[in-house]
N, C-alpha and C positions, 0 to 999 in steps of 0.2 A: 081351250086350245085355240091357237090362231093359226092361220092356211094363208099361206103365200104360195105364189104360183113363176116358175121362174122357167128359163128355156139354156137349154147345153147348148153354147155359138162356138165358132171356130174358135176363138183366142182362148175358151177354156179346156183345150184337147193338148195333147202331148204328138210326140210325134209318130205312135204306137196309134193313134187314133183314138185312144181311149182319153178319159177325163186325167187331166194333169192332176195329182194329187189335193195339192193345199186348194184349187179351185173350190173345192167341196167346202171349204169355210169359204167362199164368194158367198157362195149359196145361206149360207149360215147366217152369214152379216147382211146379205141382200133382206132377209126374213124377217132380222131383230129393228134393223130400220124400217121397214116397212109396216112392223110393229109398233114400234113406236111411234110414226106418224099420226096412224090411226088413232090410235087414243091419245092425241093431245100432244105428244109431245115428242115432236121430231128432232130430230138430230142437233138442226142449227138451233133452237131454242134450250138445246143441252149446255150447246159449246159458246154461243154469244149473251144467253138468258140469265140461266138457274146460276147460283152459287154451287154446286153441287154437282158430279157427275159418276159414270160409271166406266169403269178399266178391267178390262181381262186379263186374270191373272193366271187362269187354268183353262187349256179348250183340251179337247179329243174327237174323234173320230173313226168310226170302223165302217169299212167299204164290203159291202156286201155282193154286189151286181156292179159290173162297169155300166159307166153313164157315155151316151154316145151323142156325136152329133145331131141334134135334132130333137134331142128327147127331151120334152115337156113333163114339168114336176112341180109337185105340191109337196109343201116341207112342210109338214105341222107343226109347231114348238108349244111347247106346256112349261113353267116353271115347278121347275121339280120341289124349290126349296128355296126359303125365305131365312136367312141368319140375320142378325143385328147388323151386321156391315156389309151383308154379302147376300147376294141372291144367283141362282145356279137354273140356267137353264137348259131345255133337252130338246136335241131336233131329229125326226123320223125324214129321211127325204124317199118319196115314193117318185116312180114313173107313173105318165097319167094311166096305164092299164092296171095300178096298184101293186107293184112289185116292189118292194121296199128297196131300192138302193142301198142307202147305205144310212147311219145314224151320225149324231157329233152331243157332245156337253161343253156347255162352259159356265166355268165361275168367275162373275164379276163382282167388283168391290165397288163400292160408292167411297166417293172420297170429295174433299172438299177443294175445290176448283184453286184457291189462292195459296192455301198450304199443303197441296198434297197432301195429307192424313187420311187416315179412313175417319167415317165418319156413322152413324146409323141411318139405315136407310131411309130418305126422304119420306111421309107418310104419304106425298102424293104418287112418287114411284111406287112403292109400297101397295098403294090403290091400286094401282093399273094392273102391278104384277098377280096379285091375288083376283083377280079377273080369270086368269088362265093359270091358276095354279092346279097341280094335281098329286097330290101328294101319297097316291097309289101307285105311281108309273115306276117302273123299275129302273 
């Protein structure tokens, strides 16, 4: 499991005061790069480096607790599931008192940077994902 730690600012609030919906993938996509950094392989070394990358093709999300100005949160993600072209990952976003927010999924493809196609998943993506994979998580 990987823990990224993020903060609710004004430009992610609606005008109810509560968290604007689709913000919650901020939060999602803040996690998965921040992920990726860490082990090796940040974002620009995705897009300017590998031959190879990965695209979302499936997210979701279910809102459990409104998120409010101010509130401090730790978003765990685990890889739920490794496919041949496709790997699917899962995020819990808690408040720092451990309140579960809300959750999100998404399934991404790997594909090959020059012709678009899918492709199988890089063995060194593949490495990193199965780090944090958990394939008991519901």
């Amino acid at each position: 499991m990987f823990v990224a730690k993020n903060l609710v600012r004004m430009h992610d609030m609606d005008m109810a005061g509560l968290l604007y919906f689709p913000r919650q993938f901020r939060f999602v996509h803040d996690t998965l790069e921040d992920f990726m950094s860490q082990e090796g392989m940040p974002f620009e070394s995705l897009f300017y480096e590998k031959e190879f990358m990965f695209v979302i093709v499936h997210c979701e999300s279910d809102y459990f607790h409104p998120m409010k100005l101010g509130d401090h949160l730790e978003v765990h993600m685990v890889c739920k599931e490794i496919g041949r072209t496709s790997f699917t990952l899962l995020y819990h976003i808690y408040r720092e008192d451990g309140l579960e927010l809300g959750q999100a999924k998404s399934i991404h493809v790997t594909i090959d940077k020059k012709t678009r196609n899918k492709i199988p998943v890089p063995k060194p993506l593949k490495d990193v994902l199965m780090k944090h994979c958990c394939r008991d998580t519901p």
